[in-house]
N, C-alpha and C positions, 0 to 999 in steps of 0.2 A: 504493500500500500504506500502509496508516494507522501511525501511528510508535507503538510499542509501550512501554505503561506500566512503569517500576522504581522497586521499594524499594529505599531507603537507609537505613541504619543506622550512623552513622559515632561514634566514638569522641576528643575531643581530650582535651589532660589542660593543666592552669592548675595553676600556684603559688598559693599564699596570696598575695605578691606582684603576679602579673598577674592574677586574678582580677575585680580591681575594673572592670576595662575591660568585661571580656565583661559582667559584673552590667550596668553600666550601658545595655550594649547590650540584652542581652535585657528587662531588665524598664522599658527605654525614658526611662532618666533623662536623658538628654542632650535638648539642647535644639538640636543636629541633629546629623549623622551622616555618618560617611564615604562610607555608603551611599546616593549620590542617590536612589536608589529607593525612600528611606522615604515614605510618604504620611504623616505625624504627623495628619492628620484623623482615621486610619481607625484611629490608635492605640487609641482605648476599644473598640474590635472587637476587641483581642486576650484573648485567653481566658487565665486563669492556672487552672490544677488545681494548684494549689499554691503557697505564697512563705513568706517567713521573715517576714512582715510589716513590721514599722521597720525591724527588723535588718536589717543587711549581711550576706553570707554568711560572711565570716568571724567576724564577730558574733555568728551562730549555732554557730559553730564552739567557739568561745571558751566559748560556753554548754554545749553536748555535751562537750566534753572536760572542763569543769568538774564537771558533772554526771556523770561517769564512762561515759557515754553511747558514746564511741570513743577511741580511743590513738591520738596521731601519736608513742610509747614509740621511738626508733629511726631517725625521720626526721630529714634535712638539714635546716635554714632553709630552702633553696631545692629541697624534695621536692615533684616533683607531684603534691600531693592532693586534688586535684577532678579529677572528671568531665566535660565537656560531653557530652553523647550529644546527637547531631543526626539526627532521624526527616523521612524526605522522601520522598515521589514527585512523580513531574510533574506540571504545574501544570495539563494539560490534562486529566487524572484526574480533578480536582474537578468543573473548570468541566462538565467530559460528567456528572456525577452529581450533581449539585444545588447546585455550587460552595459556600458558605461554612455553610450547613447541615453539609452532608455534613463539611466537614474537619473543624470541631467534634466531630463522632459519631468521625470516623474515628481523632482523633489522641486524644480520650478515651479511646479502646481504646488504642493505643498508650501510652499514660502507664501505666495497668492493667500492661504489657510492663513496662514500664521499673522498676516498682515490685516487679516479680517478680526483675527482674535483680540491682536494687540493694539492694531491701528499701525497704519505707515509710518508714521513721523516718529514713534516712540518704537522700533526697531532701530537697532542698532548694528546690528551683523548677521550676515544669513549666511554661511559657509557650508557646504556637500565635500564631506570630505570621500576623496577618491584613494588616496595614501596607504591606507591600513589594511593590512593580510591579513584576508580569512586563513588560517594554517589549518583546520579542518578539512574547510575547503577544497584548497591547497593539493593535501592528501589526496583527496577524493578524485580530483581529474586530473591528477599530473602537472600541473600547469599554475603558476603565481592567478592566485583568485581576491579579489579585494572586496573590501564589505562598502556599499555606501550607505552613508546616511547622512543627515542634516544638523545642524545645531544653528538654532536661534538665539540671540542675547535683547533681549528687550525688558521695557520698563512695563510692570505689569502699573497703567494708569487708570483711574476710575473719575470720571468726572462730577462737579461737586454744588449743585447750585446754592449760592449764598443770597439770600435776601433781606431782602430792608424792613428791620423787625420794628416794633410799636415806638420805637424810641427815637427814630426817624423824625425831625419835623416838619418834614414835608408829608402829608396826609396825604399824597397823590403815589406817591410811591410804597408803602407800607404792604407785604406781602409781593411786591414786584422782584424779579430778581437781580440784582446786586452786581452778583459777579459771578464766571463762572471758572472751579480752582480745578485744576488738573492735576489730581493727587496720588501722588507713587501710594501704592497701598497694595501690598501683597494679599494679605489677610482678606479684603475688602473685596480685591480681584476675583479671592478663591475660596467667597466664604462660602461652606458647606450649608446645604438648607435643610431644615427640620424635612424630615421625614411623618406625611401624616396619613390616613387612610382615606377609604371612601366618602366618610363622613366629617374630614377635619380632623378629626382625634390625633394625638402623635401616636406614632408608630413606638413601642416601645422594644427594645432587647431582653434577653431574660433575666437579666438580673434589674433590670425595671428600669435603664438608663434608656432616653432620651435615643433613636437611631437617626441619623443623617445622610443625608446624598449627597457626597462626595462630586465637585465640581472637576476631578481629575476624571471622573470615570467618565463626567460627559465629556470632556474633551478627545477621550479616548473616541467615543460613540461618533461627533462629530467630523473629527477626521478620517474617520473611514468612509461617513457619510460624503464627505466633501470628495475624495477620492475617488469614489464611486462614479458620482454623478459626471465627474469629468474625464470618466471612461478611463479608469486604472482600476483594473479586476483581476482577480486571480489571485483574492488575498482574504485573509477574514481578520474581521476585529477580534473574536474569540468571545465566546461567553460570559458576559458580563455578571461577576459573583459567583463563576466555577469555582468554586475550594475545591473540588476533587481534579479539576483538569488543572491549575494551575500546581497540584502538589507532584499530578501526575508527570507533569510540562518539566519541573526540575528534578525528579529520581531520575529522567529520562535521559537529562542533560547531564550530570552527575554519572550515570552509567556509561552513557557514550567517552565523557570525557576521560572515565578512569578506563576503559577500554583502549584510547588510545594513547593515555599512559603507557599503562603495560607493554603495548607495541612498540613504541617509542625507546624502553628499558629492553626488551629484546633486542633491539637493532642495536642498540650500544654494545652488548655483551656482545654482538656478531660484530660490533666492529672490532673490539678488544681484542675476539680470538683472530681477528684477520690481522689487526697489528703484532700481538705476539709469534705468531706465523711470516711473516717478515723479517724479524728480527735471528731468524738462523741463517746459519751459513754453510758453506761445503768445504772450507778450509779452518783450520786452524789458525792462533796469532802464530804460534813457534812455527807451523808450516809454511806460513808468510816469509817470517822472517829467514829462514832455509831456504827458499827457493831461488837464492842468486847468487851468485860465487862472483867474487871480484876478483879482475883478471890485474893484470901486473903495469895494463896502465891506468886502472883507477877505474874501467869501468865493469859495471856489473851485467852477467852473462844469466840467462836461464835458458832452463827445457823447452823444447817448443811443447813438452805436455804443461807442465809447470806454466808455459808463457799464457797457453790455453784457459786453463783453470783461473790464472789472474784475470785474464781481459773479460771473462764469464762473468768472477766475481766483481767484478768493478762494474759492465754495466747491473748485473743485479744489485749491487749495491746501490748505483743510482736510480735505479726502478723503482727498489724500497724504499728510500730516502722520502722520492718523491707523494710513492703513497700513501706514505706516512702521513704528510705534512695533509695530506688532501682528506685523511680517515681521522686525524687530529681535528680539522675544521669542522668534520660532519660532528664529530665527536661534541666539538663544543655547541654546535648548533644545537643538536638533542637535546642537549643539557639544558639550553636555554627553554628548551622547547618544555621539556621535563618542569622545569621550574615555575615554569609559566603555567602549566595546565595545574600542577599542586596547590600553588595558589589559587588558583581559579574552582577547583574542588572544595576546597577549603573553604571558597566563599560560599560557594552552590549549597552546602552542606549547614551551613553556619543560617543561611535563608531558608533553609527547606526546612531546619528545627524550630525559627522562627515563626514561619506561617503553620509548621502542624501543629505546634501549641495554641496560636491564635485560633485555629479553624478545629483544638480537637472538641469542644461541645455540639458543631457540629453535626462532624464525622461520627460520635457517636450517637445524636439525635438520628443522622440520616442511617445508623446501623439497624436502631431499631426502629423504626418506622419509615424506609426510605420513601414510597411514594407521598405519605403525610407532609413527611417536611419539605418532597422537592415542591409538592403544590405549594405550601406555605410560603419558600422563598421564592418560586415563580409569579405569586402575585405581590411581592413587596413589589420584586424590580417591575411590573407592570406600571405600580402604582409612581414610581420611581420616575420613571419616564413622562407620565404623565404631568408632573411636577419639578420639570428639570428648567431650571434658570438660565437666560440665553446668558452667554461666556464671552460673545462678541464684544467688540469695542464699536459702541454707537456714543460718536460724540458730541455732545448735548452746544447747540452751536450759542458765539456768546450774544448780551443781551445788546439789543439795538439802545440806541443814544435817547436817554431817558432826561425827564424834566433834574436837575439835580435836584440834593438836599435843600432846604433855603438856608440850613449856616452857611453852606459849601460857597453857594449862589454869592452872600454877601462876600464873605474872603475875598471872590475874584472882584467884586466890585470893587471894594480896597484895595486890592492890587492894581487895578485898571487904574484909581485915580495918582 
């Protein structure tokens, strides 16, 4: 059965402070990277739909808020106000549809998403990076296979109207609006909504807390929706609140991964015995050193068997040398390779003990009553849907040129005179 295409849509959030690390990663300023799998050859292959040009992101920030452009009015020193948005499907997606053509078209449509979500002007950087080996991949066809995906950096902005409350003394303006603030607000961006029923009621959990719908999960919903309709198929969002296929999705990943571990640790041990297998020889040192007689003007005389056996041993000796160095390289490659998937097990393993303890009441509700409980959460997310908050950025346009205040009014009069 062929393994089945997903979109991702995922959401991080950076400090002003940590920010600079991710910049440098996405728009490839370092001059290498924690991610062995960068290929930096293929770096001019990455595609930008957008950058701040010199500027650093905060830089541009520094500019926007000077130019009255957005408000961080309200925020901590340490408020997180950027966005990362990370657009993805699997890597075998491309390669079946025209691989680096195709991501190009695909993840161009995507940024189009992303600029709906955030709004144009409060994007920052739309970078497809093209760079990075798939090494599963990799394996699988013989051939350098690369993953694309997208990363967004934008200000998540929610717009804010202010009005002219009772203490206004102008009585014509009172409940008119003001101004209108364009406020970084992560939280605001991504507030989660009460979950209620049919009737109103809140939706409650079992231990009697309060359940909500989660504003990543529509973003999730949305972007496949967006994708769809502009004719990019052959992909699924995935079951929105599978605990069983999601627990399913990383033993799965987790298995294959330590699978080609193992492969990986054989190949070593097969390089090992092919290096030690090089390292013999068909002569002796004291044989070496016997097989030439020096004659009475200085130079030295051997057997044409003797001459034989040397010039044998000399090119094998550089035959070996060379394969050496060449079983040395692979050698360390594995290794890295090795290192790299241990870690990555390590993580698989460390999330999958996470999510089965969050999902085990669950698992064990769906043990003993499975059809009960799939009905029961198939009509939350019904109800879910029905109650899902637009995520777009619709920007509240500002107020037309109103009568002012009358202190304001007189001030300018005194200034005029």
């Amino acid at each position: 059965m062929a393994k089945e295409n997903f979109s991702v849509a995922r959401v991080e959030t950076r400090t002003r402070a940590s920010v600079g690390k991710f910049e440098r990663h996405i728009e490839r300023k370092n001059e290498s990277y924690e991610n062995m799998n960068v290929d930096l050859s293929r770096t001019p292959m990455n595609v930008s739909f957008k950058g701040c040009g010199e500027l650093t992101y905060n830089e541009y920030l520094d500019q926007m808020i000077a130019a009255g452009t957005v408000s961080l009015k309200g925020l901590k020193p340490d408020a997180k106000v950027f966005d990362e948005m990370i657009m993805d499907v699997n890597t075998e997606y491309f390669e079946k549809n025209g691989g680096y053509d195709f991501a190009c078209r695909f993840y161009e449509e995507a940024f189009r998403f992303a600029e709906k979500i955030y709004g144009k002007d409060n994007i920052f950087s739309a970078v497809m990076h093209a760079d990075e080996l798939n090494v599963a991949m990799t394996e699988k066809y013989g051939r350098p296979i690369y993953h694309y995906h997208l990363h967004i950096m934008a200000l998540p902005v929610v717009d804010k109207e202010v009005r002219w409350s009772k203490r206004c003394k102008n009585p014509e303006l009172v409940g008119t609006v003001k101004e209108v603030i364009h406020q970084v607000s992560h939280s605001k961006k991504w507030r989660s909504e009460k979950a209620l029923d049919e009737d109103g009621n809140p939706i409650l959990n079992s231990k009697g807390k309060q359940v909500y719908h989660a504003s990543y999960s529509v973003l999730q919903d949305k972007f496949y929706e967006h994708m769809q309709s502009a004719g990019f198929d052959g992909f699924s969002r995935g079951e929105r609140g599978s605990t069983a296929e999601n627990l399913t999705s990383l033993e799965h990943k987790i298995k294959q991964d330590q699978k080609r571990l193992s492969d990986l640790q054989e190949k070593i041990a097969d390089v090992q015995v092919r290096y030690d297998d090089k390292k013999t020889a068909s002569m002796t040192f004291m044989e070496i050193d016997n097989s030439g007689k020096k004659s009475l003007t200085g130079k030295y005389t051997v057997s044409a068997e003797d001459y034989q056996k040397l010039t044998s041993l000399a090119k094998r000796s550089y035959s070996a040398e060379s394969e050496v160095r060449k079983l040395q390289d692979q050698n360390r490659y594995l290794s890295r390779q090795i290192w790299s998937l241990q870690s990555e097990v390590s993580r698989l393993k460390e999330a999958l003990s996470e999510l089965t303890e969050k999902c085990r009441p669950y698992l064990e509700a769906l043990k003993a009553a499975p059809k009960a409980v799939k009905e029961f959460i198939d009509g939350i997310l019904e109800r879910f849907k029905k109650q899902e908050k637009s995520i777009m950025y619709e920007p509240i346009p500002a107020p037309k040129n109103q009568p002012q205040e009358r202190g304001q009014r007189s001030k300018n009069r005194n200034y005029e005179r």
